[in-house]
SERO-4910 file (N, C-alpha, C, O; in steps of 0.05 Angstrom, whole numbers):
BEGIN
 pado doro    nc1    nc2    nc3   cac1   cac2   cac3    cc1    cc2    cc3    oc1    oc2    oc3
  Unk    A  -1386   1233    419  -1358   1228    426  -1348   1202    415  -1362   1181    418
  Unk    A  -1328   1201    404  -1319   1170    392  -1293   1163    409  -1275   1179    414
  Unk    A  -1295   1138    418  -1275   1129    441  -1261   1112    420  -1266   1091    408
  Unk    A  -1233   1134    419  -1204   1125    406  -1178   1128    420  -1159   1143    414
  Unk    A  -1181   1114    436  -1164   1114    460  -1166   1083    467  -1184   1068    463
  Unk    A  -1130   1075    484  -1123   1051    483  -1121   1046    518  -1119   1068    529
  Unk    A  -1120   1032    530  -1121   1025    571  -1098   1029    573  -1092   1034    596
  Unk    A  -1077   1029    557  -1045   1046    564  -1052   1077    570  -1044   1091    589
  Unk    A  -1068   1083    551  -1072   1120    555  -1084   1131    584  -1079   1150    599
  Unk    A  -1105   1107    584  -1113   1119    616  -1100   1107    638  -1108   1111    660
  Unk    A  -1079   1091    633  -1062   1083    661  -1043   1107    663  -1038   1120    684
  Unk    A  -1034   1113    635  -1019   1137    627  -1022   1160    646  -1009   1167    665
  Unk    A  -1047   1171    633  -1061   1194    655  -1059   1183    686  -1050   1201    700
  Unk    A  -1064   1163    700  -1064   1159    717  -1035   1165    734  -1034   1179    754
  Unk    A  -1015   1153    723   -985   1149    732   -980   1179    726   -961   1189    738
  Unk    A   -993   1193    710   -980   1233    711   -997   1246    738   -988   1264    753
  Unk    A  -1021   1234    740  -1025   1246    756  -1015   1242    789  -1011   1257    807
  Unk    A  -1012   1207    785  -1000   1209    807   -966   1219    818   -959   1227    840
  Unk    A   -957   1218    805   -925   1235    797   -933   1266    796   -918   1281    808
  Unk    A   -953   1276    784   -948   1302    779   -920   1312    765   -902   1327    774
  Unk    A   -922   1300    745   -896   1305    733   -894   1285    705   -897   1261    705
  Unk    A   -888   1302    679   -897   1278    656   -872   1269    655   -876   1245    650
  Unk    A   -838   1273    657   -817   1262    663   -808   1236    677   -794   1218    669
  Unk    A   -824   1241    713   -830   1217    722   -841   1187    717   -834   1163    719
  Unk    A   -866   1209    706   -892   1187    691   -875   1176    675   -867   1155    683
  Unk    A   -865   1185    649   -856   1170    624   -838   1158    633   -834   1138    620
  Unk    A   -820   1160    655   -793   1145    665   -812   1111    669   -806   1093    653
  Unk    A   -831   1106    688   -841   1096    697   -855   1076    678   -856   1052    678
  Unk    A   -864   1090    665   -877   1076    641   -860   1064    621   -867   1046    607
  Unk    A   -836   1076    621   -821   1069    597   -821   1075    573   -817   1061    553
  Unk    A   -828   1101    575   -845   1110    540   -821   1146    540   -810   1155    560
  Unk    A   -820   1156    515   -808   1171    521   -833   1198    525   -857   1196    519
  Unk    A   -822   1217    534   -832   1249    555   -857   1258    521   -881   1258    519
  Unk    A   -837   1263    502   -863   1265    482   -876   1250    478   -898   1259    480
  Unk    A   -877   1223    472   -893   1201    474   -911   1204    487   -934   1207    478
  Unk    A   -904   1204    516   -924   1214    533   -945   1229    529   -968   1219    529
  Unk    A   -940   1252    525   -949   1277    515   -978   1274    500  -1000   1282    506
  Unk    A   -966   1260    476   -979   1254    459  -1006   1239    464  -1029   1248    460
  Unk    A   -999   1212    476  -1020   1197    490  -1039   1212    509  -1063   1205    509
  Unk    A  -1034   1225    520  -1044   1237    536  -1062   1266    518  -1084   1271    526
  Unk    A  -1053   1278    501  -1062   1295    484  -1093   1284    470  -1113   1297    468
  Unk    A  -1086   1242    458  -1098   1231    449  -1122   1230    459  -1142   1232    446
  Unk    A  -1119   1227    490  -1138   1217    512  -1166   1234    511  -1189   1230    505
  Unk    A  -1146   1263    520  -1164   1288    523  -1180   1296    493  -1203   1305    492
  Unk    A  -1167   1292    476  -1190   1293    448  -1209   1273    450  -1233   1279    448
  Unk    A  -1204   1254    454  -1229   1229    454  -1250   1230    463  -1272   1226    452
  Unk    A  -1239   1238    500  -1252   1244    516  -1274   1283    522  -1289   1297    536
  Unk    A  -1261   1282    504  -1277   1318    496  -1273   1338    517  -1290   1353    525
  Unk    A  -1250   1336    525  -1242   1351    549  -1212   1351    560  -1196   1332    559
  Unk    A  -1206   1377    570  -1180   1374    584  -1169   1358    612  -1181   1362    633
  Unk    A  -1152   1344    611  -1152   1325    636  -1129   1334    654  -1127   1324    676
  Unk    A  -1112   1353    647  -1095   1365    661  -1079   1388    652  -1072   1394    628
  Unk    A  -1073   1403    677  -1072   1423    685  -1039   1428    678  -1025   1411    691
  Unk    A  -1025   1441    665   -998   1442    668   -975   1466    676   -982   1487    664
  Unk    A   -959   1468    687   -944   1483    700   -913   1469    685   -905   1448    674
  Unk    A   -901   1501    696   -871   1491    690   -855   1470    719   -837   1454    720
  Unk    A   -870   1479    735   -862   1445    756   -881   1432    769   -875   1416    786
  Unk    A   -905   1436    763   -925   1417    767   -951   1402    745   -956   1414    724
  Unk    A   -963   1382    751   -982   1375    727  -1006   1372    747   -999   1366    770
  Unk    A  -1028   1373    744  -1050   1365    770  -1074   1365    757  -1079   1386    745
  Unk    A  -1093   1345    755  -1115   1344    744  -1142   1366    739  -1152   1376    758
  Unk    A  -1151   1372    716  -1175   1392    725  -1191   1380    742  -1186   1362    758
  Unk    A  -1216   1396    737  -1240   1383    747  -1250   1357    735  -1258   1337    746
  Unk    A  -1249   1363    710  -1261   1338    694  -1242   1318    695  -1249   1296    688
  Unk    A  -1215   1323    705  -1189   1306    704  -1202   1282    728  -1208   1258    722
  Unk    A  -1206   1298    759  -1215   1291    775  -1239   1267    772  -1241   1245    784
  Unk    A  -1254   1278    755  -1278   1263    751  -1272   1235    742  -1284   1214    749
  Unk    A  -1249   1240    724  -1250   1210    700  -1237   1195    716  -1242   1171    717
  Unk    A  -1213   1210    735  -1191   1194    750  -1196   1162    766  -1182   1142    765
  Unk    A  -1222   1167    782  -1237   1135    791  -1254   1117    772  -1260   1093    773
  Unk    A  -1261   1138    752  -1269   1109    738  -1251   1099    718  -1260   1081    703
  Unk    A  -1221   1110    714  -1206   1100    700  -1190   1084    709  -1174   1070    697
  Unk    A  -1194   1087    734  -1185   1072    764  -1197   1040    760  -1185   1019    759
  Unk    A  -1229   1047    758  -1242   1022    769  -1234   1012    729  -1229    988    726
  Unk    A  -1235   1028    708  -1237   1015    690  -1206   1000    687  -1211    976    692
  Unk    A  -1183   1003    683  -1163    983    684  -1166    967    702  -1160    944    696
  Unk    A  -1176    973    737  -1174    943    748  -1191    923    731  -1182    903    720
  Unk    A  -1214    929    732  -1233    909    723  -1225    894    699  -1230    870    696
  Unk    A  -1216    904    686  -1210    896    659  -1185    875    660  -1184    854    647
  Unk    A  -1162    884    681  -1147    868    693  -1151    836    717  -1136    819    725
  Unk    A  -1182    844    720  -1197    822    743  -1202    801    726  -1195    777    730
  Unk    A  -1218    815    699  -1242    797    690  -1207    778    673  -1202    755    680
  Unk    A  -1187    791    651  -1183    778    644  -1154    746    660  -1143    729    646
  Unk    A  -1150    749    682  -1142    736    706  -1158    716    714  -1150    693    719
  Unk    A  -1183    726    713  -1207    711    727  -1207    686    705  -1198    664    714
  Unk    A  -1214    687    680  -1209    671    660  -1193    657    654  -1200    637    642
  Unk    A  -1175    659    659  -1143    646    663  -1145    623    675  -1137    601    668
  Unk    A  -1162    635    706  -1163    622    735  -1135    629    749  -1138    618    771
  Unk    A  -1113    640    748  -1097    652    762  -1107    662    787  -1106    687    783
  Unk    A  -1114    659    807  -1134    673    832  -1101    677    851  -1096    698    863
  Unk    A  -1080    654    851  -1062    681    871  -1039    691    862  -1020    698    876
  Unk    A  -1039    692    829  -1024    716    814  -1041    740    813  -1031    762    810
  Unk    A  -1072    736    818  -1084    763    809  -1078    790    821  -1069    791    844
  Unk    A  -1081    807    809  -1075    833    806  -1101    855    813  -1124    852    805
  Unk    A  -1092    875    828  -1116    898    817  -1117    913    844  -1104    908    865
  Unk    A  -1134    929    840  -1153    937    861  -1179    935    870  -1196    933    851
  Unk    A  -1190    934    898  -1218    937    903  -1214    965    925  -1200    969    944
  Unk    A  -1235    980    906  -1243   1006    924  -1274   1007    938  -1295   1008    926
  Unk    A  -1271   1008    955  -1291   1006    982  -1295   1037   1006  -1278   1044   1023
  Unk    A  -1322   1052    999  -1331   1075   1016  -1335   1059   1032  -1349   1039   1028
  Unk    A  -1322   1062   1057  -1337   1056   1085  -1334   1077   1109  -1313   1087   1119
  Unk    A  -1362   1080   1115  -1355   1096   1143  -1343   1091   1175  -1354   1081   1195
  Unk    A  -1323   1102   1172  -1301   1098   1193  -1306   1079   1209  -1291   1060   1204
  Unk    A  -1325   1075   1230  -1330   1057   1238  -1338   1028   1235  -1340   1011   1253
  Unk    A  -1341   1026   1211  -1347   1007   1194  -1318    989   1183  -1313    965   1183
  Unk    A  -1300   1019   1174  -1270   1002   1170  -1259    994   1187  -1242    976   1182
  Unk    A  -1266   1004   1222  -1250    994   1239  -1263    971   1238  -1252    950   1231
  Unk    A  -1283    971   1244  -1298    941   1250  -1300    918   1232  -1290    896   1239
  Unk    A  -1315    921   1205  -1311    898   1190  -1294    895   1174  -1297    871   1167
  Unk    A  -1277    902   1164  -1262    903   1143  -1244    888   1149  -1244    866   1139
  Unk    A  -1221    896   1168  -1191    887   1173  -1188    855   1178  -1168    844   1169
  Unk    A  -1206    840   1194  -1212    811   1186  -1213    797   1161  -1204    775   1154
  Unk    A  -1225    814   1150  -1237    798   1127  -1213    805   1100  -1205    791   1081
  Unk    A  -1209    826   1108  -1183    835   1085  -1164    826   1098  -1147    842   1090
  Unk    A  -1152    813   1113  -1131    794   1126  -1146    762   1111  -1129    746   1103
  Unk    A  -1161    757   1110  -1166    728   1099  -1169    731   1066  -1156    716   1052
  Unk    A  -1180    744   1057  -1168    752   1029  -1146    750   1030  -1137    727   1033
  Unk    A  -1132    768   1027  -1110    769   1031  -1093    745   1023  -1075    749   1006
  Unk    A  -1096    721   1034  -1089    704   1040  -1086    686   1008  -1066    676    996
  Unk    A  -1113    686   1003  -1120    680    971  -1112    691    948  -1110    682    925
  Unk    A  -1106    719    960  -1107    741    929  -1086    756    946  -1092    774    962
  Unk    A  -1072    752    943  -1045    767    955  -1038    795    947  -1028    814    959
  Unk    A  -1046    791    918  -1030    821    896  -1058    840    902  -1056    865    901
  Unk    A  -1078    829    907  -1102    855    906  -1099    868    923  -1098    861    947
  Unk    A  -1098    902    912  -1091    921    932  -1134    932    938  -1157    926    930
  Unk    A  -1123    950    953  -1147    950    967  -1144    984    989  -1128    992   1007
  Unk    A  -1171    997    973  -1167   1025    971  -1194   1033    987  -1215   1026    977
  Unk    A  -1195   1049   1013  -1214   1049   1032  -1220   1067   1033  -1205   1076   1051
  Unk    A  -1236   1088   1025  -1248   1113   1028  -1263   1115   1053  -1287   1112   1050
  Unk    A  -1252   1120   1079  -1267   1121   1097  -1275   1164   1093  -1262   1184   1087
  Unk    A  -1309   1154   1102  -1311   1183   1096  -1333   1181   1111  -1333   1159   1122
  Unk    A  -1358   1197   1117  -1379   1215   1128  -1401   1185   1108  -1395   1171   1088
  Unk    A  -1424   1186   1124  -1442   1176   1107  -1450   1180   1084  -1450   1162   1067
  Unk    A  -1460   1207   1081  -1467   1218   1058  -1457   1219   1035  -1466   1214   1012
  Unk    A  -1424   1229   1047  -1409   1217   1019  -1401   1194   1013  -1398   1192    989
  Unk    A  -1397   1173   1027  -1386   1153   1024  -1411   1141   1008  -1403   1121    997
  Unk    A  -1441   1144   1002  -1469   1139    988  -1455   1144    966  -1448   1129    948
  Unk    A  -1451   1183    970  -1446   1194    941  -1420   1185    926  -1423   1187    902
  Unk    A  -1396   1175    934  -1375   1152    927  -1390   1129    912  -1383   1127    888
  Unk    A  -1408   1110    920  -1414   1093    912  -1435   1096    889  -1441   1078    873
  Unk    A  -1449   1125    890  -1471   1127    870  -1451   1131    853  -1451   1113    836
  Unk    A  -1432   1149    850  -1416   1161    823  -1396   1144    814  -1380   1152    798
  Unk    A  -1396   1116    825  -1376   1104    814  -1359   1103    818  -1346   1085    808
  Unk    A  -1346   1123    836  -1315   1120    856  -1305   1097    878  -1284   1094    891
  Unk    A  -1329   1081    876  -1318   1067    890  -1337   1041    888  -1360   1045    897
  Unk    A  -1332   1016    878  -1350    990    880  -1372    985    894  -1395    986    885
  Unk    A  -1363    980    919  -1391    982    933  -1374   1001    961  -1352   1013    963
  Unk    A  -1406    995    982  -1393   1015   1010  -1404    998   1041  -1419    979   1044
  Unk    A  -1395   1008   1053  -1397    994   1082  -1414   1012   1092  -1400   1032   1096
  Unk    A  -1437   1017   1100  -1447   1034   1113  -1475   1034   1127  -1485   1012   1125
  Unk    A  -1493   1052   1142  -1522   1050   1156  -1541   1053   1135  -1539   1067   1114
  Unk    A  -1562   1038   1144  -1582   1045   1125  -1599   1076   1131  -1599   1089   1152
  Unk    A  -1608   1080   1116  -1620   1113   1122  -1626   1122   1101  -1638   1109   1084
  Unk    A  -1618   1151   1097  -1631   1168   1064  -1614   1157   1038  -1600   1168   1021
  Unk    A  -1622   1127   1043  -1608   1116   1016  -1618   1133    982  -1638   1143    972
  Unk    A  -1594   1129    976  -1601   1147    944  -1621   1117    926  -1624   1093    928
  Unk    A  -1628   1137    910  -1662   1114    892  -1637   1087    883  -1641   1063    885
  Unk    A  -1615   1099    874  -1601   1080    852  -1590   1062    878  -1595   1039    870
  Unk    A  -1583   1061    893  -1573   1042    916  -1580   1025    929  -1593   1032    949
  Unk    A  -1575    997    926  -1580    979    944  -1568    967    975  -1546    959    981
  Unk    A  -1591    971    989  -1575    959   1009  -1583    937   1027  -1607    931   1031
  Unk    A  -1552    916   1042  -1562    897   1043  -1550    884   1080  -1530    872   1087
  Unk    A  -1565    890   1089  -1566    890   1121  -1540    869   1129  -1538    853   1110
  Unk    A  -1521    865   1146  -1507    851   1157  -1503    850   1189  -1497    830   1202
  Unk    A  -1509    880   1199  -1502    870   1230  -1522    900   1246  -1525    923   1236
  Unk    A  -1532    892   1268  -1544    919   1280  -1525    924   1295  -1512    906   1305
  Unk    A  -1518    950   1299  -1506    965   1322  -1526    983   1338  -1542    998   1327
  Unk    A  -1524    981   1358  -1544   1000   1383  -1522   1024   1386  -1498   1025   1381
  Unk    A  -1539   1041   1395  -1525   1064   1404  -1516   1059   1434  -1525   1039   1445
  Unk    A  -1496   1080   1452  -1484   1076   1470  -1484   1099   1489  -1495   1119   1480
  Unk    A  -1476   1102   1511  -1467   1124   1529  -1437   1121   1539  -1426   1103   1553
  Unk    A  -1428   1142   1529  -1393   1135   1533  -1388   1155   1558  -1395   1179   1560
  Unk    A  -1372   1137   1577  -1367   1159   1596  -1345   1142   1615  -1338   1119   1611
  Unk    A  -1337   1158   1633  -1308   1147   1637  -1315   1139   1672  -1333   1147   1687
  Unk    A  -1291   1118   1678  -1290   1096   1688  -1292   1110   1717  -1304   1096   1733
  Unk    A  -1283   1139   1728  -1300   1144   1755  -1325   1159   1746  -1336   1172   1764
  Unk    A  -1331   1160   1732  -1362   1172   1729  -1386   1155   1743  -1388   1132   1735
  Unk    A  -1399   1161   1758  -1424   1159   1763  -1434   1134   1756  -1436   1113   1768
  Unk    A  -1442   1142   1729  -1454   1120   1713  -1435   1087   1709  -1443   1067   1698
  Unk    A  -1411   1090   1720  -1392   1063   1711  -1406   1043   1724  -1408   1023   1711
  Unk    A  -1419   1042   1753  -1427   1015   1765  -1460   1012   1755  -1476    999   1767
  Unk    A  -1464   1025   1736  -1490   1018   1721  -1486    995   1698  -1464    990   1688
  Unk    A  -1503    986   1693  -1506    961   1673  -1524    976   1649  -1520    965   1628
  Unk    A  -1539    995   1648  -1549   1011   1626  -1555   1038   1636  -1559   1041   1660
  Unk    A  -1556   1057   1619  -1573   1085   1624  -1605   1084   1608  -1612   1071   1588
  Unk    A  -1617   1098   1621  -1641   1105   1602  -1636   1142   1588  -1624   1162   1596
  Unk    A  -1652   1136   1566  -1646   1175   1553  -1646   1189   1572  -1628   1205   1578
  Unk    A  -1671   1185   1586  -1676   1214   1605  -1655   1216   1630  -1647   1237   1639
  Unk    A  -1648   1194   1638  -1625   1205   1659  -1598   1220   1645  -1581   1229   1660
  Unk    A  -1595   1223   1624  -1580   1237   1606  -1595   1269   1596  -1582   1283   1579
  Unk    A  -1619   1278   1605  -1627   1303   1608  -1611   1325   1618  -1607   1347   1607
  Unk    A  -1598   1313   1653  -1590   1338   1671  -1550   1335   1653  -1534   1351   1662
  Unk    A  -1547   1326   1643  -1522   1314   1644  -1512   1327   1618  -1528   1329   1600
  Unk    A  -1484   1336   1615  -1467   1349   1599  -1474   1324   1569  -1472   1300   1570
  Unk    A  -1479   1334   1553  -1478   1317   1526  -1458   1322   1509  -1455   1346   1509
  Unk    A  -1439   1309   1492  -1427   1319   1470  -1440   1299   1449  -1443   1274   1450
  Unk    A  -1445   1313   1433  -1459   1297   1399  -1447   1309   1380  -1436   1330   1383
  Unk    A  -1448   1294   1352  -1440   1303   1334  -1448   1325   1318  -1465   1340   1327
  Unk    A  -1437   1330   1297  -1458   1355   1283  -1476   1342   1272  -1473   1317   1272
  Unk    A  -1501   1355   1260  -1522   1358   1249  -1519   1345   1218  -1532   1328   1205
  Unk    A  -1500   1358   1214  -1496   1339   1189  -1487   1309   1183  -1486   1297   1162
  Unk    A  -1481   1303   1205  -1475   1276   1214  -1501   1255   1204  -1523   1259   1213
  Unk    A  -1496   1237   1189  -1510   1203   1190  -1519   1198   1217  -1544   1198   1220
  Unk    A  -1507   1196   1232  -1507   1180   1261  -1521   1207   1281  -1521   1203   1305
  Unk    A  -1530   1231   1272  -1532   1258   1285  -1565   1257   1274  -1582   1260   1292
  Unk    A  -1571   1253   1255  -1592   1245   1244  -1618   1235   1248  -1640   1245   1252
  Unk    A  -1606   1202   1247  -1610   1183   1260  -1624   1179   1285  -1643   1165   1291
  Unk    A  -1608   1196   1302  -1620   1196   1332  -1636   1220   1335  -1649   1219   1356
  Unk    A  -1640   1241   1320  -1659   1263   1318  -1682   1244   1324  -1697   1238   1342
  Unk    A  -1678   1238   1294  -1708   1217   1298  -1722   1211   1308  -1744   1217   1316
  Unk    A  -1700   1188   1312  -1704   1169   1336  -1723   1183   1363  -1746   1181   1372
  Unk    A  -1696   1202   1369  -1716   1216   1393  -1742   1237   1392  -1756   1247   1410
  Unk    A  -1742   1237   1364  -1773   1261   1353  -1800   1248   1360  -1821   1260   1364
  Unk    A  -1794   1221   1363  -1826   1204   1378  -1825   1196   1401  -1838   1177   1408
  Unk    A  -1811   1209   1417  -1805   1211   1435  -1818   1241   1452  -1822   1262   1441
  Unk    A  -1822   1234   1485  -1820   1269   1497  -1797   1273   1502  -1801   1291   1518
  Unk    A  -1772   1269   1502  -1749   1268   1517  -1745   1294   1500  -1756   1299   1479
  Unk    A  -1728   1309   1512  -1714   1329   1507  -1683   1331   1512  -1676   1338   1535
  Unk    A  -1656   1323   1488  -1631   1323   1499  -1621   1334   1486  -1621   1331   1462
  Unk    A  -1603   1362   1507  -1588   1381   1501  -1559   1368   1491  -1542   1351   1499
  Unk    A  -1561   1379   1476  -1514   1373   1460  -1500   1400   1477  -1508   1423   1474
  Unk    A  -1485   1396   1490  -1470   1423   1498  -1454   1423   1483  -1449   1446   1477
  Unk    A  -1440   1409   1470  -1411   1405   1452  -1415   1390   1426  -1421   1366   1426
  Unk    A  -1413   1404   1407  -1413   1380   1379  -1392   1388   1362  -1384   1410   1357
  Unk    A  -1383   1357   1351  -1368   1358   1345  -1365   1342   1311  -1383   1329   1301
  Unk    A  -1345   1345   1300  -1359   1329   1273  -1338   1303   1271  -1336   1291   1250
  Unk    A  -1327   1295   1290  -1318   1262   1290  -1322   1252   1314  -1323   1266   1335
  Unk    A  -1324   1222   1311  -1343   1210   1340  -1316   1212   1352  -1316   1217   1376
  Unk    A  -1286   1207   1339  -1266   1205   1360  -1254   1224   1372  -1235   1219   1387
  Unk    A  -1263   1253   1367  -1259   1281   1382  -1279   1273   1397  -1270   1273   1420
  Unk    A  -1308   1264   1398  -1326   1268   1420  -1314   1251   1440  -1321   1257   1463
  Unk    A  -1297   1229   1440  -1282   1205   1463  -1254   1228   1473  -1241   1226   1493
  Unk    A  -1252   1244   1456  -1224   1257   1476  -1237   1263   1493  -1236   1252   1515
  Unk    A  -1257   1287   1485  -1275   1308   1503  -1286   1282   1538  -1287   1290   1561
  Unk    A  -1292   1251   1528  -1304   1254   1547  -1273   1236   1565  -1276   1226   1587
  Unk    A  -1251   1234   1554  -1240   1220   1561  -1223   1240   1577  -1202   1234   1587
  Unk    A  -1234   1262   1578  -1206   1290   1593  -1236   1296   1620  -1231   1310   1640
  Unk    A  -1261   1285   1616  -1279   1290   1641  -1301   1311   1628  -1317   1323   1642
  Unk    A  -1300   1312   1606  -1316   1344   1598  -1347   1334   1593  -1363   1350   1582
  Unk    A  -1355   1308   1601  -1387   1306   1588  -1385   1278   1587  -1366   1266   1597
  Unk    A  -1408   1264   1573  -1419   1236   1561  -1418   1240   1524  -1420   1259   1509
  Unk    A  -1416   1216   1520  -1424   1222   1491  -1440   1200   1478  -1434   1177   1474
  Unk    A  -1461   1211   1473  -1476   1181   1462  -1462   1178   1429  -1457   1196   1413
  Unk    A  -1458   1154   1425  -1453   1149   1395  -1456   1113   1388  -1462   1098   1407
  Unk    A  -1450   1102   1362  -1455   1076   1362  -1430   1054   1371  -1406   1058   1372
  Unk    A  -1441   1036   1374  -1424   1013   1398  -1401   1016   1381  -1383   1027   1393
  Unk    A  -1396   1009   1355  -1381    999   1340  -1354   1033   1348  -1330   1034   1351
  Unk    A  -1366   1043   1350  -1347   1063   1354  -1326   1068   1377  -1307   1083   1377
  Unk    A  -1335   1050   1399  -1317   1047   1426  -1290   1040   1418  -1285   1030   1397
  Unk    A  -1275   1045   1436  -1257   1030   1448  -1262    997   1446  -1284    987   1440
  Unk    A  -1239    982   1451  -1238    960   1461  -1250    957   1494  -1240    973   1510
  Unk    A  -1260    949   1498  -1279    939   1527  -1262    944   1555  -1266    955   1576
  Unk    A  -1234    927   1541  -1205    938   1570  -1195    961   1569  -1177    967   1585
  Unk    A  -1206    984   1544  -1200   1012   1555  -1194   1028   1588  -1212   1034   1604
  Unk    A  -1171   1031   1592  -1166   1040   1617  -1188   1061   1637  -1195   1060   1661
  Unk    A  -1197   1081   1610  -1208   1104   1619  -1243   1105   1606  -1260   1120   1616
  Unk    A  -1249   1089   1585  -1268   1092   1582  -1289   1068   1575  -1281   1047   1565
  Unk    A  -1311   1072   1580  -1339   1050   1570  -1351   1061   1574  -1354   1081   1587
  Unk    A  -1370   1041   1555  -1388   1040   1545  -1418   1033   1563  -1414   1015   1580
  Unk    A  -1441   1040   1562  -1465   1029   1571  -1486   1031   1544  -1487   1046   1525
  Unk    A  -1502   1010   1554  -1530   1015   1542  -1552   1031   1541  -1565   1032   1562
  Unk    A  -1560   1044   1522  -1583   1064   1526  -1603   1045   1523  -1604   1023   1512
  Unk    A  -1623   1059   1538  -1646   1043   1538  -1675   1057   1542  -1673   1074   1559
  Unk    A  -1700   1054   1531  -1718   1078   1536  -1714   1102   1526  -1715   1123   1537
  Unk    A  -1709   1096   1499  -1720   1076   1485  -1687   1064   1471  -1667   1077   1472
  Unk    A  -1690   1044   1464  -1656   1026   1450  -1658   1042   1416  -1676   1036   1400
  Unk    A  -1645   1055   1413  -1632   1059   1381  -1616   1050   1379  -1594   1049   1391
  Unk    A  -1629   1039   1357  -1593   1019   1337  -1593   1031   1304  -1611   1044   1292
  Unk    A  -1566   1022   1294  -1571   1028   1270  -1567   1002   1257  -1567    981   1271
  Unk    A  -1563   1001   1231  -1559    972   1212  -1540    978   1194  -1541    994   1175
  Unk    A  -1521    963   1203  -1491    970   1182  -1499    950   1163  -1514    930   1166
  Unk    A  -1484    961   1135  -1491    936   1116  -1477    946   1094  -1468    969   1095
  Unk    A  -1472    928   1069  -1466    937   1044  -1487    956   1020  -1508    949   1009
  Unk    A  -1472    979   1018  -1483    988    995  -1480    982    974  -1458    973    973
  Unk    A  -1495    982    945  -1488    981    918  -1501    991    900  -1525    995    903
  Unk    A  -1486    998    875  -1509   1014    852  -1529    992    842  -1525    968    837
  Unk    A  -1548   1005    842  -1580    985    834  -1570    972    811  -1567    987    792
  Unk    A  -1565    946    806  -1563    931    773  -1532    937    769  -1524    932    746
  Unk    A  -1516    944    784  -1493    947    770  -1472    919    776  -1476    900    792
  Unk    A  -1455    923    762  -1436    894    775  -1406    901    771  -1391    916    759
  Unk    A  -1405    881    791  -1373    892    812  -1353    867    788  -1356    849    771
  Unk    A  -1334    882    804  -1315    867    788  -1310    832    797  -1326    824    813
  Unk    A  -1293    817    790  -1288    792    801  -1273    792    828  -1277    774    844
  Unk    A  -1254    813    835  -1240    811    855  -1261    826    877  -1258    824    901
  Unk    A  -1275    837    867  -1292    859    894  -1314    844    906  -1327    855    924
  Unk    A  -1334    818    868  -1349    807    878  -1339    779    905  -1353    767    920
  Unk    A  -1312    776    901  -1306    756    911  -1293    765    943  -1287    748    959
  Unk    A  -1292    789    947  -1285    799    973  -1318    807    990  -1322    801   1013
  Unk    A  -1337    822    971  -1370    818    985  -1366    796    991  -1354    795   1013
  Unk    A  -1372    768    980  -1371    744    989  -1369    743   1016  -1387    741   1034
  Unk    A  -1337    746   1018  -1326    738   1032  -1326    750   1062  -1318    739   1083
  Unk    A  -1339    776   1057  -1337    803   1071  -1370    789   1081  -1374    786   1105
  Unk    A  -1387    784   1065  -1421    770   1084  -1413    743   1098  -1421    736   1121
  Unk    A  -1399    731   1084  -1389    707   1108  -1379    709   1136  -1386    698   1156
  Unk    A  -1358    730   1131  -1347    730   1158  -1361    754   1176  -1354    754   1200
  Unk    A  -1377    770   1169  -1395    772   1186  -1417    768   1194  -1432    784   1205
  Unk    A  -1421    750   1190  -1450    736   1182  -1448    710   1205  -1469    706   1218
  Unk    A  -1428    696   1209  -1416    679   1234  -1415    691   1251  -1407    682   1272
***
């Protein structure tokens, strides 16, 4: 394949796909509708493949469109980081940082730390794939996304990961329950007792298999569900307990619900940053990790 293609062509592609419409796009761009066309015609020869899909009122990426779309993503930011970075311009800079993190992870570490960025790098936008463990790995193996926020576990070979905070697991149950004037549960008093857990395919569903496989305990799920914040309706309407990790609660002055400690045995997991083995982040992403191990790291 010979790469004869210019970083206008794939912003190009980018702004059609996000418009869905090559009219819009070229408005936007400032180029005229064949112009467009053209560039975009250029792209898909270079690239040895069709990148979009066309209709008389819609345009929408193929499959392979799909594919190129994040790393043409990460390739104009970067290229827009590194040459800023050089400059030294740090609060004109420009761009994006894209970050897999699993949900709990965005609630928890992120919004601090991208509020103090922020502060420095004003124009960097900042794109959060909160998703399931597995994919948010598979996000970061394929390049969709810089690095990721997430548990350690069936890390993929190419991935590094790099510990930042333990989270223990919990027993969520509501404020006239039983269990509220307790200071911890142990597993087994959670035997006779209504469970809701996640699905099976769950990271955090996993995890505690395990966990409890060296174990004799035996704990039934009556209810599973595949987000930890459907398992907090369920227990927040009276329907059960739900074990899941701390980071996942409520705030502590929740009217209706808390949290306790499991104990006998304590499972925790280890949130931390992922990354591709040997690869390197851009200037604005390396400088938000930074910033992102500092402030949780205090």
């Amino acid at each position: 394949m010979q790469i004869n293609f210019e970083l206008f062509d794939l912003r190009a592609f980018i702004v059609v796909v996000e418009f869905g419409n090559f009219r819009k796009a070229a408005d936007v761009l400032n180029v005229s509708q064949p112009a467009l066309s053209r560039r975009i015609q250029l792209l898909e020869r270079s690239l040895g493949g069709a990148l979009l899909e066309r209709s008389t009122r819609h345009v929408a990426p193929t499959a392979f469109g799909r594919e190129i779309e994040p790393l043409a993503r990460r390739l104009i930011d970067e290229v827009e980081n590194q040459l800023l970075s050089i400059t030294g311009v740090s609060g004109q800079q420009s761009g994006q940082v894209t970050i897999a993190c699993v949900p709990t992870g965005a609630f928890y570490f992120l919004p601090r730390s991208i509020k103090r960025f922020h502060e420095f790098y004003p124009r960097i936008r900042f794109r959060i794939l909160d998703l399931s463990s597995p994919a948010a790995l598979d996000a970061v193996a394929t390049g969709e996304a810089e690095f990721g926020i997430n548990f350690s576990g069936s890390l993929q070979a190419n991935l590094d990961f790099t510990p930042l905070a333990e989270d223990p697991f919990v027993v969520a149950c509501r404020r006239d329950h039983p269990f509220a004037t307790r200071t911890s549960v142990a597993w087994h008093e959670l035997q006779d007792q209504i469970l809701i857990g996640v699905s099976r395919a769950s990271g955090n569903r996993v995890l505690l298999d395990n966990a409890l496989a060296r174990t004799p305990l035996h704990v039934s799920w009556f209810y599973e569900v595949n987000h930890l914040t459907t398992s907090l309706g369920l227990v927040e309407r009276g329907l059960g307990l739900s074990v899941l990790p701390r980071l996942a609660m409520p705030p502590d002055d929740h009217p209706v619900l808390m949290a306790l400690p499991l104990t006998d045995p304590v499972v925790t997991r280890t949130i931390g940053i992922v990354e591709r083995h040997g690869g390197q982040l851009s200037p604005a992403a390396q400088r938000f990790r930074d910033m992102l191990t500092s402030e949780t790291t205090k």
